[in-house]
C-alpha positions in Angstrom: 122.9 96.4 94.6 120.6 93.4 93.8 119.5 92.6 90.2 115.9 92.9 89.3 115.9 89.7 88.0 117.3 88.1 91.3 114.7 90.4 93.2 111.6 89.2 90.9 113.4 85.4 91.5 113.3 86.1 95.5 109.6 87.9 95.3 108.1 84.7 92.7 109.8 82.3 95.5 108.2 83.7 98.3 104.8 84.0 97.3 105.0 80.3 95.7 105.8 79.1 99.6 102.9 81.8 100.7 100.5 80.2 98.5 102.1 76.4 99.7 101.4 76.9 102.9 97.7 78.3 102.8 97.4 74.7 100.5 98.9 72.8 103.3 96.3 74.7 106.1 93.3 73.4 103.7 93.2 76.3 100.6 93.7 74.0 98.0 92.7 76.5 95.4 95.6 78.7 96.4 98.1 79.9 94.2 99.8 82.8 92.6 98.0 85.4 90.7 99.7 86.8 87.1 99.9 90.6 87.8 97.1 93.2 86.4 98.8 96.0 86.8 96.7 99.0 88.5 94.0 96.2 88.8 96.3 93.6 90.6 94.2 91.7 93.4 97.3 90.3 94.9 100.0 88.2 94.6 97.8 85.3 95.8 94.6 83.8 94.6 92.0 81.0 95.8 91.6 82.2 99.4 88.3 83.2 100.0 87.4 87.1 101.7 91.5 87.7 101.0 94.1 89.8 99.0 97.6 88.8 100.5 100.6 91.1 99.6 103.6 89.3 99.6 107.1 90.7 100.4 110.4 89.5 100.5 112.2 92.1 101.9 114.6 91.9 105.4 115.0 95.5 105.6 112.1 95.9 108.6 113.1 92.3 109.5 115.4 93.2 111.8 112.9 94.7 114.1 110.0 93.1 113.6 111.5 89.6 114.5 112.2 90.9 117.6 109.2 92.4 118.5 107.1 89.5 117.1 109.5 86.8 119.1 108.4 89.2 122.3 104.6 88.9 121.3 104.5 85.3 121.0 106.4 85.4 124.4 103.5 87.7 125.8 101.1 85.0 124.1 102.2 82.1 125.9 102.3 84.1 129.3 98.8 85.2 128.9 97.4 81.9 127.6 96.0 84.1 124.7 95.3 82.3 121.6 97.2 85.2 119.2 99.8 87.4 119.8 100.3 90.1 117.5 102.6 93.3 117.0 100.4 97.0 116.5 102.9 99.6 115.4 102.9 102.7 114.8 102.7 104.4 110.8 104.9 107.1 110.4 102.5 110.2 109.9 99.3 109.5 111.4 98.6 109.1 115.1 95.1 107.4 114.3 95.6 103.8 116.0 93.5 102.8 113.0 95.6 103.6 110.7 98.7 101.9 112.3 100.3 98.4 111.1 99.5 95.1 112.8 102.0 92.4 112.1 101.8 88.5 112.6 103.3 85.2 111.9 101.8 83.2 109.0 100.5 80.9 111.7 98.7 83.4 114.0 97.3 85.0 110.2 95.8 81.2 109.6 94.3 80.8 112.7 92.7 84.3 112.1 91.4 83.7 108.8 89.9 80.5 110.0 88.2 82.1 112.9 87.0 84.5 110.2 85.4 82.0 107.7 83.9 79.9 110.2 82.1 82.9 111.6 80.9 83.7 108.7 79.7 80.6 107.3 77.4 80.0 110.4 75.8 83.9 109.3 
């Protein structure tokens, strides 16, 4: 059984690299949020239009590595510019209401797309 202290080390370590690499992509006012408790926005602050979760558990890892190596796979045959993984939530058949997972670098190139959209409207 892991500790909570290593758990809360592992969880402040990986959103301090979340919040590095939105720096690095150009959100220089990134950084990690203190927690609010039922008011928490998020474990990382200074990106604009986002709340980013972040979690450092491999449990799902196992599976979604795969599926995601496949998309990216899938991407590069397509010449698509994402490639993403839609999957299905346990107790809902609503498509909406499903999971869509990425890599960090298809999520930047996503919320780039975004802002620049919206700062031509």
């Amino acid at each position: 059984m892991v500790s909570r202290a290593y758990a809360k080390a592992k969880g402040r370590e990986a959103e301090t690299r979340v919040a590095q690499a939105y720096r690095e992509d150009g959100y220089t006012e990134a950084d990690r949020r203190v927690r609010n408790g039922k008011f928490d926005r998020g474990d990382i602050g200074g990106v604009p239009c986002v709340a980013t979760e972040v979690k450092a558990e491999a449990s799902y890892a196992g599976k979604l590595s795969g599926w995601l190596a496949e998309a990216e796979a899938e991407r590069q045959n397509a010449g698509a510019a994402l490639g993403v993984v839609w999957h299905k939530r346990k107790g809902t058949t609503d498509p909406r209401e499903w999971y869509v997972t990425m890599t960090g670098a298809t999520w930047l190139t996503v919320l780039k797309g975004y802002l620049s959209f919206n700062s031509l409207n």
